[in-house]
MARVEXFI-543676 format. One record per residue (C-alpha): x, y, z. Coordinates in steps of 0.1 Angstrom, whole numbers. Layout:
N
VEXRO     u     v     w
VEXRO     X     Y     Z
...
//
This chain:
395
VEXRO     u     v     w
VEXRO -1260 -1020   959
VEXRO -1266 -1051   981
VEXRO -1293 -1049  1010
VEXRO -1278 -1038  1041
VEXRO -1278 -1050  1075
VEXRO -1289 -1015  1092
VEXRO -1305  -984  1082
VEXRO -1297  -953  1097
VEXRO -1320  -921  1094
VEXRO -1312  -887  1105
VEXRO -1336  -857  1105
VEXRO -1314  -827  1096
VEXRO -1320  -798  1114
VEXRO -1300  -766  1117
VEXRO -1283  -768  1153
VEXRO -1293  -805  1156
VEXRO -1298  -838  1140
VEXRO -1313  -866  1153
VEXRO -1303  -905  1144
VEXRO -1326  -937  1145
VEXRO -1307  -967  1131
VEXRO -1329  -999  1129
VEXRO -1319 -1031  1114
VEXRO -1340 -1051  1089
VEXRO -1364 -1059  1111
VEXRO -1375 -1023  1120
VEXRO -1362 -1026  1156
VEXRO -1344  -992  1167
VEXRO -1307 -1000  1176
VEXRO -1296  -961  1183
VEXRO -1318  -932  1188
VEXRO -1293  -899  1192
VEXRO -1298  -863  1192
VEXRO -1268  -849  1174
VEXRO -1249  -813  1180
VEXRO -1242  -804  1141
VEXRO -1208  -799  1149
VEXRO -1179  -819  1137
VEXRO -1164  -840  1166
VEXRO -1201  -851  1176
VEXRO -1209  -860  1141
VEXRO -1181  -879  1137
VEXRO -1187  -899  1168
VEXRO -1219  -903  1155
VEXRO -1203  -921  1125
VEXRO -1178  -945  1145
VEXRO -1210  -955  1168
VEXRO -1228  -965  1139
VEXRO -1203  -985  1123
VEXRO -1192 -1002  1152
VEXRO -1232 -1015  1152
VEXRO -1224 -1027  1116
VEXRO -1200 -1015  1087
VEXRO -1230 -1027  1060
VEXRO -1246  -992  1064
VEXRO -1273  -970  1041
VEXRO -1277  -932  1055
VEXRO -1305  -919  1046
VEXRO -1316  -880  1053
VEXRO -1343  -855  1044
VEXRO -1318  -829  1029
VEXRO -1289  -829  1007
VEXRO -1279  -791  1014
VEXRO -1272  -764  1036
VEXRO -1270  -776  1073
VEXRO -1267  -815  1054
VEXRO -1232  -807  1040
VEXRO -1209  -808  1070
VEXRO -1228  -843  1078
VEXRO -1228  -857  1039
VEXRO -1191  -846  1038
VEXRO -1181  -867  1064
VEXRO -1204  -894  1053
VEXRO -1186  -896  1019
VEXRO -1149  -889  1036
VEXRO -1156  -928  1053
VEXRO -1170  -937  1020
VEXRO -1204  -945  1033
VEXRO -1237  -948  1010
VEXRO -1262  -924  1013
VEXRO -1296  -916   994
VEXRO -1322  -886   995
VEXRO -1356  -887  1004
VEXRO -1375  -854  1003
VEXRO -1394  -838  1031
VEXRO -1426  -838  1015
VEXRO -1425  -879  1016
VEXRO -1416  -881  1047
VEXRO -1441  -861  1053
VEXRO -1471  -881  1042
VEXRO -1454  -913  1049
VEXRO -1451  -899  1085
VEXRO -1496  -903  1081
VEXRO -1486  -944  1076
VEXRO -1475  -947  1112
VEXRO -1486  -954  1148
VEXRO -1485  -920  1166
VEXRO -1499  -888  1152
VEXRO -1470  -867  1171
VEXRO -1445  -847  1152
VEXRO -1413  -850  1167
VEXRO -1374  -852  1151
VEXRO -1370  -886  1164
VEXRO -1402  -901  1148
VEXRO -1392  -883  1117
VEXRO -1357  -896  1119
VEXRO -1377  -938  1124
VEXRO -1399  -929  1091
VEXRO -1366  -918  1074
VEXRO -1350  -947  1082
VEXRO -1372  -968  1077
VEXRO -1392  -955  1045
VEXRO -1348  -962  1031
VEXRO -1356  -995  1041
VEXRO -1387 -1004  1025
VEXRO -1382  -989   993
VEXRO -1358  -998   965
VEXRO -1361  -967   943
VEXRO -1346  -946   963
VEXRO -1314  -932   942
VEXRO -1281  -927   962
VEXRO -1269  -896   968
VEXRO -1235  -886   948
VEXRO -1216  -858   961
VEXRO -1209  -839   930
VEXRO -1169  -826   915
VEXRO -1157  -790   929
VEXRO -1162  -780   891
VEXRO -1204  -792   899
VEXRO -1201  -776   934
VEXRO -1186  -745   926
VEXRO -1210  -740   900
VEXRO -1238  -745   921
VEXRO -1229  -722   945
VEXRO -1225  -694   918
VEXRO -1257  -703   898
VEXRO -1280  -701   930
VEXRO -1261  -668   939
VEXRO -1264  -654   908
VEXRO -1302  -661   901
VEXRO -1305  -646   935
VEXRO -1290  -615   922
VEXRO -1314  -613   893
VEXRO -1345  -618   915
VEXRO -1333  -593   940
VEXRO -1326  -573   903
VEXRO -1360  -573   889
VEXRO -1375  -567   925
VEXRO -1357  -534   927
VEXRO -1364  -525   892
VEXRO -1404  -530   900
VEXRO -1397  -507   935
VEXRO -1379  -480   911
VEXRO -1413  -481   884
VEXRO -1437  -476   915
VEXRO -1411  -449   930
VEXRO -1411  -433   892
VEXRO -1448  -435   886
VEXRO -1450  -412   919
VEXRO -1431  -383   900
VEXRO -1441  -387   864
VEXRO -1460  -415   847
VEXRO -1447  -401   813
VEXRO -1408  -406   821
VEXRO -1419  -442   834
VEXRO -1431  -449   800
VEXRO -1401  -437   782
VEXRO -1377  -456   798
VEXRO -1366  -488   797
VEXRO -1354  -499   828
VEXRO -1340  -535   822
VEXRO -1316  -518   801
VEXRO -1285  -500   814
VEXRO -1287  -463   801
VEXRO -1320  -450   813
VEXRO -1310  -464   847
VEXRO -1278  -447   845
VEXRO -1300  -418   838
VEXRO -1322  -422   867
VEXRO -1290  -416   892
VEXRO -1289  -382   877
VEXRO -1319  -367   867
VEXRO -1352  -378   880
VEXRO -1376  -354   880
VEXRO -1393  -336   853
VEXRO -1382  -299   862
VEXRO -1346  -312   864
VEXRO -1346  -328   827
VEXRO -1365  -295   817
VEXRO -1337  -275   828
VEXRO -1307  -295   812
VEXRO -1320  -295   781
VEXRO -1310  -324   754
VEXRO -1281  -311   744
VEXRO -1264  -311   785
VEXRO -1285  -347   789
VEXRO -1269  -362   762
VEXRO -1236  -349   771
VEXRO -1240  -362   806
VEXRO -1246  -397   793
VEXRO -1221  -394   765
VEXRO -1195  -389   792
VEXRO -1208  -420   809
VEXRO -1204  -441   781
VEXRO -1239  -446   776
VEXRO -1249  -461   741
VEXRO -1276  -441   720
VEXRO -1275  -413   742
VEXRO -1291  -385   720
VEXRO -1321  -409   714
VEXRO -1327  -415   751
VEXRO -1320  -376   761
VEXRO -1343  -367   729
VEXRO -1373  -389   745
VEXRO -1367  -384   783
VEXRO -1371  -346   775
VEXRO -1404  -352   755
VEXRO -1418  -368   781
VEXRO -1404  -344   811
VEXRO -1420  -315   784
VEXRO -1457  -336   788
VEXRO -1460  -327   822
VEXRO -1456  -292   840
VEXRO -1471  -303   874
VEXRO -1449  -314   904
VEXRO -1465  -336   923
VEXRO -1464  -336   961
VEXRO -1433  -354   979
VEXRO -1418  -351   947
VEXRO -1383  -340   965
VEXRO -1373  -370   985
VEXRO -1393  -395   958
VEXRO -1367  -382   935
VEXRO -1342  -393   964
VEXRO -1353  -424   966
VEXRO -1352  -428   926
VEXRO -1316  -424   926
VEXRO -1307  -444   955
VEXRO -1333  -473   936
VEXRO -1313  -468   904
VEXRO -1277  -469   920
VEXRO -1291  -498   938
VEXRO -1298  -513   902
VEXRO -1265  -505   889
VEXRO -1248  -521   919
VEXRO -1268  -554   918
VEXRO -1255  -556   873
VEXRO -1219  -552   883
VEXRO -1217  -584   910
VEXRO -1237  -604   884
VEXRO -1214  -593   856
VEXRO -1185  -602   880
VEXRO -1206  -641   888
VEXRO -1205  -646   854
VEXRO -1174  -639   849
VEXRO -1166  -664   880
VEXRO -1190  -688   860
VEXRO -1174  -689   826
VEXRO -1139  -693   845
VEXRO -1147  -727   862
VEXRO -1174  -736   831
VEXRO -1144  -737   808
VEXRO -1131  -774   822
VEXRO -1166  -787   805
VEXRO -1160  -786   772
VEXRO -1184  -811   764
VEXRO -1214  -796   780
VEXRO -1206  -765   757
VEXRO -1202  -783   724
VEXRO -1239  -786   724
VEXRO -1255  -762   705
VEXRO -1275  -732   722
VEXRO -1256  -746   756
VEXRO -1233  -718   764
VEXRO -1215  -705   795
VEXRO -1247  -700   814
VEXRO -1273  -723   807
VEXRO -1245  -755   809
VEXRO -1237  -743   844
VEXRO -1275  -745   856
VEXRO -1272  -777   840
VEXRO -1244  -789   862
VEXRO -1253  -772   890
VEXRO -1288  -793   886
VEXRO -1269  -825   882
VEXRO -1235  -822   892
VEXRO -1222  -833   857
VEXRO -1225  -874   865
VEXRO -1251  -890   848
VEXRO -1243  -924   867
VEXRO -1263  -910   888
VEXRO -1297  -910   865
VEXRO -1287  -942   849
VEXRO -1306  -935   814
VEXRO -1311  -909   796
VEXRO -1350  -914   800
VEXRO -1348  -905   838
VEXRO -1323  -877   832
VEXRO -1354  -864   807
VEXRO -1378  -872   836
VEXRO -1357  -857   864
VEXRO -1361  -828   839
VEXRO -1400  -826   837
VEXRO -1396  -833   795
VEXRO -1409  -874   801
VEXRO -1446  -875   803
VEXRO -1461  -900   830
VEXRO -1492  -917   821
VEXRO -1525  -904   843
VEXRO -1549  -934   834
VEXRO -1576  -943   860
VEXRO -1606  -975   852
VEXRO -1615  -967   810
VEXRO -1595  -937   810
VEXRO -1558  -946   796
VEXRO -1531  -931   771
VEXRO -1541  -899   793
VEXRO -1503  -884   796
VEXRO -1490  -851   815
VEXRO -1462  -839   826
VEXRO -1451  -847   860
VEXRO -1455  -829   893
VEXRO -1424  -836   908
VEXRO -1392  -824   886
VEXRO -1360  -797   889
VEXRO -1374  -764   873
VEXRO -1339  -753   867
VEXRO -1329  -783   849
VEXRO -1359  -780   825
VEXRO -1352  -739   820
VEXRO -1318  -752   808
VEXRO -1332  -777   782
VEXRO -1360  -754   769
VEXRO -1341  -721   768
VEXRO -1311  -740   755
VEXRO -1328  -758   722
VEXRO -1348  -724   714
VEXRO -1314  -707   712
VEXRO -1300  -741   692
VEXRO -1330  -731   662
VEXRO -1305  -704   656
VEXRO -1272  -722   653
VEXRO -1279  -759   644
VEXRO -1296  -769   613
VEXRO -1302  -805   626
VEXRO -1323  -788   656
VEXRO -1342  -765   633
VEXRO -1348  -793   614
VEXRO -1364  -808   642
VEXRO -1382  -780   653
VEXRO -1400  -775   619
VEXRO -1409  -813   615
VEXRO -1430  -813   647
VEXRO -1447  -781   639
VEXRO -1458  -794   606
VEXRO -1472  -827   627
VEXRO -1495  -797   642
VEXRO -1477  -796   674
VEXRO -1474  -758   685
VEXRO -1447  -739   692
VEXRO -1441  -747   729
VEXRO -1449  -783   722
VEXRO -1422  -786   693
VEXRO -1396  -769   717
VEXRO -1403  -794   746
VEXRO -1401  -822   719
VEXRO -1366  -807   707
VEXRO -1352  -801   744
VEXRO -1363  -843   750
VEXRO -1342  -854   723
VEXRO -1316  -829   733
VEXRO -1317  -846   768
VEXRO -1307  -880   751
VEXRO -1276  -862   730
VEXRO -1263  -845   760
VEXRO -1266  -875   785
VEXRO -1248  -899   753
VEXRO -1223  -870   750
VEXRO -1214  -869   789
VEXRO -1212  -908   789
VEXRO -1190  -912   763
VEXRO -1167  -877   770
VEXRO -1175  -866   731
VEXRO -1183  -835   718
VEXRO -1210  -824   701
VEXRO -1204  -832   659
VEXRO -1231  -821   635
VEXRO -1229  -851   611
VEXRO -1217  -888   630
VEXRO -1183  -898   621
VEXRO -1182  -923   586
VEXRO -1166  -952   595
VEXRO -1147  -967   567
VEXRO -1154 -1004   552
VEXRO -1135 -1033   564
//
């Protein structure tokens, strides 16, 4: 992209934006607060192309209250880039005044776009990418809210009987479906295996005589019912349908996923990348890797590049970098632990670097790098994944 002749920052804010444009020599042209509404934004737009159609926008984020702006932005076909809050932060410490307000942030916006040339420009991604996104960051939602109600129904349990919190396994589906039932000890007591394991049979519960078998052991190691016990055991059940309620919608988002994952067949090619782990991917990227240019920066977006930390005699001192998408590299390094499984070439790999004395985690970060290169050469070239490379045949 060729220089242009203004900049134009906006500080997104919720209910507001504000817009400082300044030209190449720093100079403000337009300093607007901005309603974030569509008609003001859009007169926003017009004003600052009639100032000049050579235009970067630059904001400080690339979500949420951003999207009605970015959408309109990219509707006129207008460049944009991304620079994060945290460096407009301690670029803001570079300037004049020590105030804090949305137009100064706004300036250092624009103006950190115009001083600096490695800025990337921000690409809206396909519906496929956006969809995805919006399902991803839903579901892992879901599973944090998940495992936060699981830990509330251990605590709840622990009040009742510390034995029947022991016996059960609650990330698994029949001892919570057991918990919405029978949750004290005296109640277990009374049914008896035989009416437990009925109870579950008829709730399609797999291995039920083995769970009845051990809940009742356990509700048989304690006699004593502890104070409160009554509404504790209400609250158990109303934790445990909670449970069961949070699995369903994230069975029915990944069923949502898998539906609009299927138009990537490439992504899934890939060995250990299935349904879920390609959609963080895209969610992460948004499936264009035009965007990271290389496949080295798609590995350093992704945390698996180490940066060197060398200081006066100190050098060769690498680590990995502070600043990368935690998602992106979950999908990498859960992906090539499940591709040991299915791909020889990856086991392969795998056992190469652990006989170089790398560990375990080491040789799996090594394995999700060179996975990073595949899948980037895979996306360029819109080629699935082949175990061997093609022969090509003598001229």
């Amino acid at each position: 992209m060729a220089v242009p002749e203004i900049w134009a920052g906006v500080d997104i804010g919720k209910e507001h934006h504000h817009c400082v444009v300044i030209d190449s020599q720093g100079k403000r042209l337009l300093s607007r607060r901005v309603l974030n509404g569509e008609s003001e934004l859009l007169k926003l737009v017009a004003d600052v192309l009639e100032l000049s159609r050579d235009v970067l926008w630059a904001v400080d984020i690339n979500h949420g209250g951003a999207a009605l702006l970015l959408g309109l932005l990219v509707g006129h076909d207008q460049h944009i880039t991304y620079i994060t809050g945290l460096a407009v932060h301690r670029a803001s410490a570079g300037y004049r005044s020590q105030a804090k307000t949305d137009a100064k942030d706004a300036f250092v916006i624009a103006d950190q776009a115009r001083m600096r040339t490695d800025l990337g420009v921000l690409r809206p991604g396909d519906e496929i990418s956006v969809d995805l996104r919006t399902l991803v960051t839903r579901r892992t939602d879901l599973v944090c809210d998940r495992t936060r109600q699981i830990n509330r129904l251990r605590a709840q349990l622990l009040e009742i009987c510390p034995a029947l919190e022991r016996a059960l396994d609650l990330t698994r589906k029949g001892p919570v479906m057991l918990l919405t039932g029978y949750q004290t000890p005296a109640a277990i007591r009374r049914a008896g295996t035989s009416r437990v394991t009925t109870w579950l049979k008829n709730r399609k519960v797999y291995g039920g005589a083995a769970l009845a078998k051990a809940v009742v052991e356990a509700a048989e190691s304690q006699l004593t019912a502890l104070p409160g016990e009554k509404l504790a055991a209400t609250m158990v059940a109303r934790l445990a349908k909670g449970v069961m309620a949070l699995d369903e919608e994230i069975a029915e988002l990944e069923t949502l996923i898998e539906d609009r994952f299927r138009e990537h067949p490439v992504i899934q090619s890939l060995p250990g990348m299935g349904t879920l782990l390609g959609a963080e991917f895209l969610a992460a990227t948004g499936g264009d890797m035009d965007a990271f240019g290389t496949a080295d920066r798609l590995a350093g977006y992704a945390g698996l590049a180490p940066v060197p930390h060398d200081s006066g005699r100190v050098s060769g001192n690498l680590h990995r970098p502070r600043r990368y998408h935690r998602g992106l590299l979950r999908a990498f390094y859960l992906s090539a632990f499940a591709s040991l499984r299915s791909c020889p070439a990856s086991k392969r790999f795998y056992e190469r670097k652990r006989a170089e004395g790398k560990g375990h985690k080491q040789a799996l970060l090594a394995l999700a790098r060179r996975r990073a290169n595949v899948l980037w050469a895979m996306i360029r070239d819109g080629a699935c994944y082949q175990a061997t490379p093609p022969v090509t045949a003598a001229a």
